[in-house]
Structure formats: C-alpha cells, structure tokens
N, C-alpha and C positions, 0 to 999 in steps of 0.2 A: 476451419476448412472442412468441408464434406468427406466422410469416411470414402467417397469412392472418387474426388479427388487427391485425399492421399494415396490411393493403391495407386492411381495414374502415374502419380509423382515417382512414386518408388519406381516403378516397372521403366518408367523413363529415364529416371538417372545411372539406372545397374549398368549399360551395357556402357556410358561415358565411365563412370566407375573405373568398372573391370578393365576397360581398354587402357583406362592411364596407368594401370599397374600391371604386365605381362609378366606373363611366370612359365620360365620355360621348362615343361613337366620333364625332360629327361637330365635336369641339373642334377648332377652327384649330392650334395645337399640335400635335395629335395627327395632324392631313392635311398639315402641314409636313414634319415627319420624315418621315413614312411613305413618302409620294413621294419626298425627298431619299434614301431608304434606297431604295425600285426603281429608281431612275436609277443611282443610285452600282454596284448588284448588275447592272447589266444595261453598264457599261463594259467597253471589250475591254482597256481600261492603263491604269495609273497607277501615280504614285511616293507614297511616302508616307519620312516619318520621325517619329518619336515619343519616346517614355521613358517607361519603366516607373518605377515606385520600389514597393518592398515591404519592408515591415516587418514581424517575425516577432517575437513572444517567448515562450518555452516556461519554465512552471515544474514542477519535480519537488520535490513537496514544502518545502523551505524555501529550494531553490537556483533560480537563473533563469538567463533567457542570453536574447540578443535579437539577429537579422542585421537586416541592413541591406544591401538589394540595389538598385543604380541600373543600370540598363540601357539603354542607349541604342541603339535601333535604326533602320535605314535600308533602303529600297530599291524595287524594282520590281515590277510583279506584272502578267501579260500570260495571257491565258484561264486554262487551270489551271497554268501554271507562277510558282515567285514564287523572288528570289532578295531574300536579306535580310544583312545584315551587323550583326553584335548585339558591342557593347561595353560590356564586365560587370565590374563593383566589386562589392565584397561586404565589408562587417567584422560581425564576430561577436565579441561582450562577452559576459562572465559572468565566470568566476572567473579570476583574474589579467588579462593586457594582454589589450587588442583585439587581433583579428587582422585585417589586411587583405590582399585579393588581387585578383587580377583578370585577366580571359581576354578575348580576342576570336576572333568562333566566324561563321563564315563558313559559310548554308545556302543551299541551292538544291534546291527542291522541283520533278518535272516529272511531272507526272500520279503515280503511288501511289509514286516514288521518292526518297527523300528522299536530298541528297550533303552531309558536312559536312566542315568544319578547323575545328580547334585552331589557335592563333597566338597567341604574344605572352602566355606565361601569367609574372605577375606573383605570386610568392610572399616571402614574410617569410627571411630564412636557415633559420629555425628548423623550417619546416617543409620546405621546399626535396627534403632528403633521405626524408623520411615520404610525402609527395603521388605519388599512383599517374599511371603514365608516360599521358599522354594520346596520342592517336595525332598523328603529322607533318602527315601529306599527307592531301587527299581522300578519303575513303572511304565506303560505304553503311553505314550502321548497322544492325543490327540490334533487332529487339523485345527488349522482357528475358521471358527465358525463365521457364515457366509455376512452374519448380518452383527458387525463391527460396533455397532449403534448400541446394541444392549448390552455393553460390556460396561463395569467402571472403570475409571480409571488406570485403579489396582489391579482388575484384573487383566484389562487390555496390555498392560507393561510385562504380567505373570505370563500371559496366553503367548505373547508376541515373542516373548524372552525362550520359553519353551520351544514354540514354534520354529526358531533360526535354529536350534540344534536338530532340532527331528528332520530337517529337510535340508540340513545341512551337505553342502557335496566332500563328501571326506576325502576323497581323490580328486584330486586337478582336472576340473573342467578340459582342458588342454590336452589331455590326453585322446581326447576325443574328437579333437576339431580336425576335419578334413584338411588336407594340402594341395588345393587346385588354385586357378585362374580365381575363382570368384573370391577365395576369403585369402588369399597369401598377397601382402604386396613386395615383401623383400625378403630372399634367405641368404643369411651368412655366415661363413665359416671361419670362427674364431681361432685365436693359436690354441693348441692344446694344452690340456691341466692335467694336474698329478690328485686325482679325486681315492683317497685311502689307499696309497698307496700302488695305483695302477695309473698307464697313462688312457686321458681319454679326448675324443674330440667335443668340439663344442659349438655346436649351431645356433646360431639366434636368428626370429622367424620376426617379420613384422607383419602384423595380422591388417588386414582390410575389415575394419570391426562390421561397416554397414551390409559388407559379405556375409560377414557371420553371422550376422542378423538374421538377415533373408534368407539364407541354405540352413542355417544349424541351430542358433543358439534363441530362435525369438520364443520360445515356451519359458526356456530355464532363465532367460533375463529378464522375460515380463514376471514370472515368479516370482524371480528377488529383487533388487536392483532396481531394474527400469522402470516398468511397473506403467509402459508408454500408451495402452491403452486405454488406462482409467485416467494419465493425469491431462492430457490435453497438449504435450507438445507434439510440436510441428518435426515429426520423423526424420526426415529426408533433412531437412536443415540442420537438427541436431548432430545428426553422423556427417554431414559435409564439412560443416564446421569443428569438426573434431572432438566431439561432445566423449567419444568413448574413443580410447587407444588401447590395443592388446600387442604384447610384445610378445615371445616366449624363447627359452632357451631349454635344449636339449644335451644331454653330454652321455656319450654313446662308446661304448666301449671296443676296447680288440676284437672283441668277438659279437662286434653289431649288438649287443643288449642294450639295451635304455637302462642307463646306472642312475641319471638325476634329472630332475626336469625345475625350469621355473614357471611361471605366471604371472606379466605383470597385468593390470588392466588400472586406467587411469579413468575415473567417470566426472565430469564435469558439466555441473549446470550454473549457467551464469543470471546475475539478476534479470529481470523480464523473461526467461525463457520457460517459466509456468505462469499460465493465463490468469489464475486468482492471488499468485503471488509475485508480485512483479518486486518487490525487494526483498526476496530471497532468494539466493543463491548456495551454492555448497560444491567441493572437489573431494572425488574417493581414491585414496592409492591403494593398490593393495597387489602385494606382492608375496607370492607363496611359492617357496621352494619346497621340495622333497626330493628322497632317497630312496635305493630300494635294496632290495636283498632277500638273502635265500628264497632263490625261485624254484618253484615245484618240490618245494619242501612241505612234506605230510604236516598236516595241522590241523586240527579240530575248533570251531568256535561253537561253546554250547550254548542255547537261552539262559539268560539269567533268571532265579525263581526269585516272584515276586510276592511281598509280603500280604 
C-alpha cells in the first residue's frame, strides 16, 4: 500500500477508534494517577527496584522456540542522571535441550552519555567457546551503525547485544504515557493492597495502543520493537486487529505518591503479516513491575573511570 495511503488509513480510523472507547476526563481514577504521575515527574531522587519477565516465541513454519527472560533490576535516579544495575537469566527451547545463561550489566547514564559493564556472564560448556567476547571494564558504547550489511555475524550479535542495553528504557515507559480520550480505553479501581506495609490503592489502565502510537509512543516503538517502518506491515490493520495490547497498573498511596507501577505490553505477529515472510510468526509478553522509594533523598551518581 502507498505510504500516503497509509497516513489516509490512519487519520480515517482514529476518530472510529477514539469514539468507541470514551474516557470521561473528570473520573476520580483518572485525577488519581494523573496527579500521582506530576508529583512522581516533578522528584529531584529516588530509588526504585523492579523485574521484568518476557516471554518470546517465534515459529518458522512447522518449527518454534520460545526465550524466557527475567530481569531484575535496581537503582537510583537523581535529575538526569540514573545508574541502574540489571541481573539477567534467559533460557531458550526449541529443538533439542534448553539453553540457559545469564549476565549482569552494570549502567550509568549522565545527561546524553551512557557508561556500561559486563560481569559475571553465566554460560552452558557447550557454548562457552561460540559466545562473542563481551567487553571487561567500563566503557561508552556506541550506536549500531547505519549500514548493518558490513557487519559479521559475530559482530552484528556483539553490536546488537550491546546496543539493547545502551538504549535500554530503565524506567517504565508508562510512566509517561498520557491519560486522555486518544490513548485510555478503560480505568479501574481495584480493592486495595497492603504494599510493605502501608495500605494502597490500585488502578489498572487499559491502554488504546493504536492511540499510543499516533500521540506518543511511535519514535520509541519504531526504535525497538516494531520497527513498522522498515518492515512493511500494514499499520492500521495490525493495531485493529490487536497486534499490540498495553495494560498498566498503578498503586498509589495515602498520601497520592506513585509507590508501584506495572507494564504489561503483549506484541503479536501472526504468520502472513510480514510481506517476505509469510510463515513466520512470533508473540512478545512482557511485563515489568517496579517500586520506589526515598524520594528527594540527597544522592550523588558519579561517572565511572574508564580503563
């Protein structure tokens, strides 16, 4: 389809979209979050820890395979600096034994510079000798370069592997996402929980992803994830069809502060819906909680010195 019959499409289906899902801006739900989200954006510090879990499975034709990634992450975040410490498992099934592995990956972001390490990387014997040398110490990463073609193999896997940390969102997307008519199709307020000790409320949001798309999120999805400009699906059909689902939940305390947040997002491509690969298909879940705590508590994060 012509790039200027998909903007048609899009600009023609938003406003059936939008209508079928009405969000009425003065719901108590809706003024809870909202506020708990400028308080939380408007902090000079705080700590958080969380955990990701992502489940992947890809089929080619008659064969499949499925990862399985737990991430546990931790750390600090003080104006625009955040330093973070991520502790990563991953097994991958399909044809013969599972494989499992596992890295711990030490970042520290300080205005547009991002510093990382490798540590502690966990491999099976049998790959041991295969697995491209990750680096020791500190260092800046690099973008991956425009032109993917002059890379081998080795180093496309090193480049790319590198690459998902350095531009990695350490904070929940979701804290970010507006709460109007275009991107909210439901908010609701669940019974309250007892979260360390305190009692808190608990919102769960169901997101209008194709909203999201078009007001907020289409840079940072085509980034990672979607990636809908280079591969050739059909937009507007993909999010109709449910291709992408955002859930989120919020738990907000006595005193209106954002104590926890989740993110779910489900991405689904089924076979025929990429144009040169019509039997492959693949489903993303991935769900990331986190916590937060001591807010506007004094903290320092300094550059790491690189060897």
């Amino acid at each position: 389809m012509p790039a200027l019959l998909y903007r048609l499409t899009l600009f023609l289906l938003l406003p059936l979209l939008f209508a079928a899902f009405p969000l009425h801006a003065q719901d108590e739900p809706q003024s809870a979050i909202t506020a708990a989200l400028a308080d939380f954006a408007a902090l000079d510090s705080y700590r958080f820890v969380g955990e990701t879990r992502l489940n992947q499975e890809n089929t080619f034709a008659v064969a499949s395979g499925r990862i399985e990634t737990i991430q546990q992450l931790s750390g600090v975040v003080t104006g625009s600096s955040v330093e973070a410490l991520f502790t990563v498992s991953q097994t991958i099934s399909g044809e013969g034994e599972p494989i499992a592995w596992g890295v711990t990956v030490d970042r520290v972001a300080m205005d547009e510079t991002i510093y990382l390490r490798f540590r502690d990387l966990l491999l099976p014997p049998t790959l041991a000798s295969e697995a491209f040398p990750l680096p020791q110490d500190w260092f800046i990463p690099e973008p991956l370069p425009t032109d993917l073609g002059s890379l081998s193999a080795a180093q496309l896997g090193l480049a790319s592997f590198i690459d998902g940390y350095r531009a990695a969102p350490v904070i929940p997307p979701i804290l970010g996402y507006p709460l109007d008519d275009q991107t909210v199709r439901s908010i609701e307020q669940l019974p309250d929980e007892d979260l360390d000790g305190r009692a808190v409320r608990v919102y769960e949001v169901g997101f209008n992803a194709f909203g999201l798309y078009i007001a907020h999120t289409r840079d940072e999805w085509n980034a990672t994830f979607l990636r809908f400009e280079t591969s050739g699906i059909d937009i507007a059909r993909f999010f109709v069809e449910g291709g992408v689902q955002v859930r989120g939940r919020y738990w907000i305390d006595a005193d209106g502060a954002l104590a926890q947040v989740e993110q779910q997002i489900r991405l689904e491509v089924r076979p025929g819906t990429l144009p040169d690969q019509a039997d492959y298909g693949f489903s993303n879940d991935t769900r990331l909680r986190m916590s937060f705590s001591d807010f506007n508590v004094p903290v320092e994060i300094a550059a790491p010195v690189l060897e």
